[in-house]
N, C-alpha and C positions, 0 to 999 in steps of 0.2 A: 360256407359258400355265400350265402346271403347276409351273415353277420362279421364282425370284425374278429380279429381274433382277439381282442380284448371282452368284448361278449361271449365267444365261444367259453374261453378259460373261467371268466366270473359265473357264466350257466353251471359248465363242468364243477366246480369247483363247490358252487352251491347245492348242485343236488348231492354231490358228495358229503356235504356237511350234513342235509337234512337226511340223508340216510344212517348216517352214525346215530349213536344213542342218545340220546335229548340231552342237553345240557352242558357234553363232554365235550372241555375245547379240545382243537383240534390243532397243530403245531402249521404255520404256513410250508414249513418246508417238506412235512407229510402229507402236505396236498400234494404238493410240487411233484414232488417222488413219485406217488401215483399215478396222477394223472401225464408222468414227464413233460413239463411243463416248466419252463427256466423260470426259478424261486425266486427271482428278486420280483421280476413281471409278475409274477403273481401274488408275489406279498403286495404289491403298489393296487394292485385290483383288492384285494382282500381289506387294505387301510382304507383305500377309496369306500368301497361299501359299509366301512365301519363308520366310515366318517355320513354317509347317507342313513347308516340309520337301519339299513340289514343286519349287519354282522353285529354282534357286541364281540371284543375285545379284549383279555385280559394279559396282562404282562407277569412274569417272573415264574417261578415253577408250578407246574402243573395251569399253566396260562397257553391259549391258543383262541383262536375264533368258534363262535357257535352259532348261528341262525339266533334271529333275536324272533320271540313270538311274534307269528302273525308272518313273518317272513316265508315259512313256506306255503302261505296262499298267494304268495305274488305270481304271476305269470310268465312268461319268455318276455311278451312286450313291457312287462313292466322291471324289469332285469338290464331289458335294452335300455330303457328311457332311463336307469340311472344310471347308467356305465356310460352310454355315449351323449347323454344330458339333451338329449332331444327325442322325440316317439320315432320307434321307427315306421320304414317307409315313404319319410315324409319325402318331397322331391320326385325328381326324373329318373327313372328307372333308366336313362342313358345320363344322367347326369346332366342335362341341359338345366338352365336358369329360369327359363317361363315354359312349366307344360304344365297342364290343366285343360279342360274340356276345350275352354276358348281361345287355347292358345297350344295343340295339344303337339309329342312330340311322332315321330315316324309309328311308334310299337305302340303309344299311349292305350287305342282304342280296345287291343289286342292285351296286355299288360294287364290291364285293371279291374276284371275280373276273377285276374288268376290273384291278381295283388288283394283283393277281397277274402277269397281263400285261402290265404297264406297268412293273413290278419288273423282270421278266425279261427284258424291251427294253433296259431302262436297265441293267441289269447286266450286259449281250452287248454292250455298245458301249465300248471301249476308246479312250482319248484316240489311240493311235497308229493303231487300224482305221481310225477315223473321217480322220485325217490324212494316212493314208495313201489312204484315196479321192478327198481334197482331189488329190495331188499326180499320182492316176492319173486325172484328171477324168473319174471316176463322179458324181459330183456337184462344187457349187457352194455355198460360204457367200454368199448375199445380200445385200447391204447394204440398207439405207435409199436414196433415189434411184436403184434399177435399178442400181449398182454389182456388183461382183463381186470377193471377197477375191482379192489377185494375190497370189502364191508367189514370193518371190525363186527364180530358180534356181539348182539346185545346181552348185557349183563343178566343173568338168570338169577331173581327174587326167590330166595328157601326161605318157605313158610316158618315161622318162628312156633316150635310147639310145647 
């Protein structure tokens, strides 16, 4: 609604990653599958983030994307500000060229509180909380068709005795 659908899919896509098992790449086109989400667009989102420094990358078998450390304390806003290479929010909530206090537009004065609170939503939500409620099923990512994102599960450690 408020973000592009190239934000949507790099969000979706990343808490997807950070809910899998640490370390395990992940194939682009079983993002894609999951999330039904057209693979090439999301492979170009997936290079794009590798190329910024989220994703590492690995090519040939047993190769796919994983969260590089420290990526999943990044936030919605800071997810936005790599995908569409600017912070969001920034601008006219009607898309006008000069709105700001001094120059404001029809909804400006009415807008920018709520746009205050919708900053601070989006900047309390970290790719790992978010993923992390994925794996405690507090919630559910949705698909298209009544589906429902499935979590590999994590690998169980037998004590050596």
């Amino acid at each position: 609604m408020l973000l592009s659908k190239t934000s949507e899919y790099a969000l979706q896509a990343l808490i997807y990653l950070a809910a899998q098992p640490e370390g395990e790449p992940v194939l682009s086109r079983d993002i894609s599958d999951y999330l039904r989400v057209p693979a090439q667009y999301l492979a170009k989102i997936l290079q794009d983030l590798a190329k910024r420094g989220v994703l590492d990358s690995f090519k040939g078998r047993g190769g796919g994307f994983v969260l590089r450390p420290g990526a999943d304390q990044m936030n919605i806003l800071d997810i936005v500000e790599v995908v569409e290479g600017q912070p969001f929010g920034q601008g006219c909530v009607l898309g006008l060229k000069a709105c700001a206090d001094e120059t404001a537009c029809p909804v400006h004065y009415q807008w920018k509180p709520l746009k205050a609170e919708v900053m601070g939503l989006l900047g309390k939500q970290t790719i790992g909380s978010m993923a992390e409620a994925v794996r405690a099923g507090r919630y559910r990512i949705h698909l298209p068709g009544g589906s429902e994102l499935h979590i590999r599960p994590m690998a169980t450690k037998h004590p050596v005795s």
